[in-house]
C-alpha distance (Angstrom), angle and dihedral (degrees) to the residues before:
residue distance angle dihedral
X1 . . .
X2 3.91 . .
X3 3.52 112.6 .
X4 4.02 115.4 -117.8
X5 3.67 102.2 -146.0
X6 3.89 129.5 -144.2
X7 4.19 121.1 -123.2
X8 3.64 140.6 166.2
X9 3.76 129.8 -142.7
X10 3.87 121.0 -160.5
X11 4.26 109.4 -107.0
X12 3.82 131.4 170.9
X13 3.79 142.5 -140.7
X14 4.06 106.8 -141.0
X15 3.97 117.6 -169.7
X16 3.98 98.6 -162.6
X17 3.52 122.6 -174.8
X18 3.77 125.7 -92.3
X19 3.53 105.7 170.9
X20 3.95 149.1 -18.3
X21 3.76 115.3 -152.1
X22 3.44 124.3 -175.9
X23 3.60 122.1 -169.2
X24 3.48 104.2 149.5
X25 4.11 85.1 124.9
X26 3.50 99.7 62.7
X27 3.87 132.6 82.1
X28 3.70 97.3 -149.6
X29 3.60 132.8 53.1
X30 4.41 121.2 -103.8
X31 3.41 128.7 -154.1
X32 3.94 118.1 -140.8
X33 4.14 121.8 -164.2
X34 3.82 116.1 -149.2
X35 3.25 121.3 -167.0
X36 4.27 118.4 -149.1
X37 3.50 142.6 -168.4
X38 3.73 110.8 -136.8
X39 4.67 102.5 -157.1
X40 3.32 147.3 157.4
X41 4.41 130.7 -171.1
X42 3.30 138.3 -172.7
X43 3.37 130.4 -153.3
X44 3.73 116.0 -170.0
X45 3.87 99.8 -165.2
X46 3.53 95.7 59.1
X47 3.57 97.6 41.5
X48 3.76 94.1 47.3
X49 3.97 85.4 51.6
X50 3.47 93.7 51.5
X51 4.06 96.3 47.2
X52 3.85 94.4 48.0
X53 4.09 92.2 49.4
X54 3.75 89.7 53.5
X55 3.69 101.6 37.4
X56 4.11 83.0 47.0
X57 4.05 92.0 55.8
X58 3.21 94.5 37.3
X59 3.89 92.2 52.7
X60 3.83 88.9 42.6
X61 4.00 85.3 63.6
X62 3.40 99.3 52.1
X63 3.86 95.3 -117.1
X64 3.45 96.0 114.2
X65 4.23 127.6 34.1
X66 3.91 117.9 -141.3
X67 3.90 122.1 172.6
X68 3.39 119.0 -108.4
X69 3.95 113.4 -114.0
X70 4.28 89.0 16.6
X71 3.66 132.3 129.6
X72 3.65 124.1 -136.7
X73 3.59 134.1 -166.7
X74 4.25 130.2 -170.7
X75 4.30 104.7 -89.9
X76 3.95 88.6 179.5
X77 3.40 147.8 -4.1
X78 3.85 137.3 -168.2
X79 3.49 140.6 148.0
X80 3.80 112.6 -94.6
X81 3.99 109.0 -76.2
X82 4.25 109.4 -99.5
X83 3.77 86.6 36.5
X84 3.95 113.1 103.5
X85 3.88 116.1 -109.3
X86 4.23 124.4 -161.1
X87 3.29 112.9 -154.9
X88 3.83 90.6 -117.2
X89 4.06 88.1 59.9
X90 3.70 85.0 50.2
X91 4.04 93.8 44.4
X92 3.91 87.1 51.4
X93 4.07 98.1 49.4
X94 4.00 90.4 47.1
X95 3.84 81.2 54.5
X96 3.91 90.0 67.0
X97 4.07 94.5 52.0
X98 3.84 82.6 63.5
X99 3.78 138.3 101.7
X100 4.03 100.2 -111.0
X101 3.77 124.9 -160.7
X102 3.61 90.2 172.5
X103 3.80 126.8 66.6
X104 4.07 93.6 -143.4
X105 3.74 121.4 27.0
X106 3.87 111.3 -176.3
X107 4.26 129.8 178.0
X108 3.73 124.3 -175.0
X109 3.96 143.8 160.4
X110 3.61 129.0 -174.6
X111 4.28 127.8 -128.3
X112 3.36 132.9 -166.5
X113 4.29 120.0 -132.6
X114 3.86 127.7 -168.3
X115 3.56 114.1 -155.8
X116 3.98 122.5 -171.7
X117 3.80 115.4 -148.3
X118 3.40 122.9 -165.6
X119 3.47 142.0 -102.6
X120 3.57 112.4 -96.6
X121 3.93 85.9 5.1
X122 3.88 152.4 111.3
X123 3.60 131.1 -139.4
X124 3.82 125.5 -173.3
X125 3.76 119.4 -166.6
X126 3.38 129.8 -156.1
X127 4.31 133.7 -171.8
X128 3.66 118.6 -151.4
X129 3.89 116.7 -127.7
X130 4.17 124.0 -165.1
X131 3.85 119.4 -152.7
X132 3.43 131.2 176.9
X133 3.65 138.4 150.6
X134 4.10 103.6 -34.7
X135 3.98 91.3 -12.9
X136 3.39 135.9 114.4
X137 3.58 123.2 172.8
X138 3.94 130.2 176.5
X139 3.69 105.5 -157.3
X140 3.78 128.3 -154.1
X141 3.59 91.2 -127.0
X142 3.70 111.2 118.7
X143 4.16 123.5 177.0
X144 3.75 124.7 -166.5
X145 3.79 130.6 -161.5
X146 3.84 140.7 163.9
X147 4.17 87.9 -107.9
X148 3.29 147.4 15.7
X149 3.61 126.3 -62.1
X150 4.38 114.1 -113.8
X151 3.62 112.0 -112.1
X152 3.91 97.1 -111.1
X153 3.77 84.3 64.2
X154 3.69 95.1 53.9
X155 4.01 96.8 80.2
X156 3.54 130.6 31.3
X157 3.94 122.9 -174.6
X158 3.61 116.2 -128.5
X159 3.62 126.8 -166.5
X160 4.21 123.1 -137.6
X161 3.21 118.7 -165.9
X162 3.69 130.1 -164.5
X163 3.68 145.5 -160.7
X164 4.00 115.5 -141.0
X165 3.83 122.1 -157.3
X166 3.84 133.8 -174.5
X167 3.70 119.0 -97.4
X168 3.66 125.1 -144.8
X169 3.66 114.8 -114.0
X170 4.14 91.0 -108.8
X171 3.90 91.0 45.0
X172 4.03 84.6 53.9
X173 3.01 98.1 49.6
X174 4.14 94.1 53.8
X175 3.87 95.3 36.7
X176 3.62 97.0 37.6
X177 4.24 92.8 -139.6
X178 3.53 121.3 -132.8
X179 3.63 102.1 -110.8
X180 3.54 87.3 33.5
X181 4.29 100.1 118.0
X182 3.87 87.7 27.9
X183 3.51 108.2 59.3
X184 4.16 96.3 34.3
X185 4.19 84.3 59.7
X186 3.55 93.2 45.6
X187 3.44 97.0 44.5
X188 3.39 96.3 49.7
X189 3.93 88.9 50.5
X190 3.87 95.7 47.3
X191 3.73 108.5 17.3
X192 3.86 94.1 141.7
X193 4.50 81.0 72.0
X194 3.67 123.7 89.1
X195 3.61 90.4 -131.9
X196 3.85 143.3 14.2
């Protein structure tokens, strides 16, 4: 059987700030009311860039084998296991194992948080924010503390991996695969190699 071969793509945890409070002048206690929009988007151009330039080197180095003159398309995707997953991050990967007619599918809802700062207090809020490769997601996870987060904090890299799998030459043709244009000219070019 065709092998279905394992990569990773580069993605990023992003705290961005929400607010910064300061009531450290006032006797009594406030409450504030944010309102946020919870979204995810996918961008299939992008993503199918970045895919096909990693499963390229990759393939290039010998640490993964493609078939010369084969399509592939995404199987699965999750972020790598011990790293935290919303289920809008998830929502927007399962979007890329899809057939897409549109270059940019997008979902989003809005929420509205109370937060109660303290008397003679400051609270800073910030919302965590997940990009990789052609997605954007806006999570609805929200963390408050009495000052600002350090800047090595603000950004943490988180790696995706992904299974490819061979496509049928109908299914290619009405998905459009990934590594569809890449690996029928390098086949062509070099189909006396194992892989591409």
């Amino acid at each position: 059987m065709p092998s279905k071969p394992m990569i990773n793509i580069p993605g990023r945890y992003v705290w961005r700030l929400m607010f910064d409070h300061d009531n450290s002048g006032n006797a009594g206690s406030i409450e504030r009311t944010t309102e946020i929009q919870i979204s995810w988007s996918y961008t299939s151009q992008k993503f199918n860039e970045t895919v096909t330039s990693s499963a390229k080197k990759l393939a290039e180095s010998g640490r993964v084998e493609l078939e010369a003159g084969a399509s592939y398309g995404v199987a699965s995707i999750n972020v790598k296991a011990g790293y935290e997953a919303s289920k809008e991050i998830s929502s927007a990967l399962q979007e890329t194992t899809k057939q897409q007619r549109e270059e940019t599918v997008s979902y989003s809802r809005k929420e509205t948080r109370k937060y109660t700062i303290g008397a003679h207090s400051k609270l800073v809020a910030y919302r965590r924010f997940f990009e990789c490769a052609g997605v954007l997601v806006e999570e609805d996870i929200v963390i408050t503390r009495p000052a600002a987060l350090p800047d090595n904090e603000l950004v943490k890299e988180v790696p995706v991996e992904l299974m490819l799998e061979p496509q049928t030459f109908i299914k290619a043709i009405k998905v459009m695969p990934i590594l569809y244009k890449l690996f029928c000219k390098l086949g062509t070019a070099e189909t006396n190699q194992k892989f591409i």
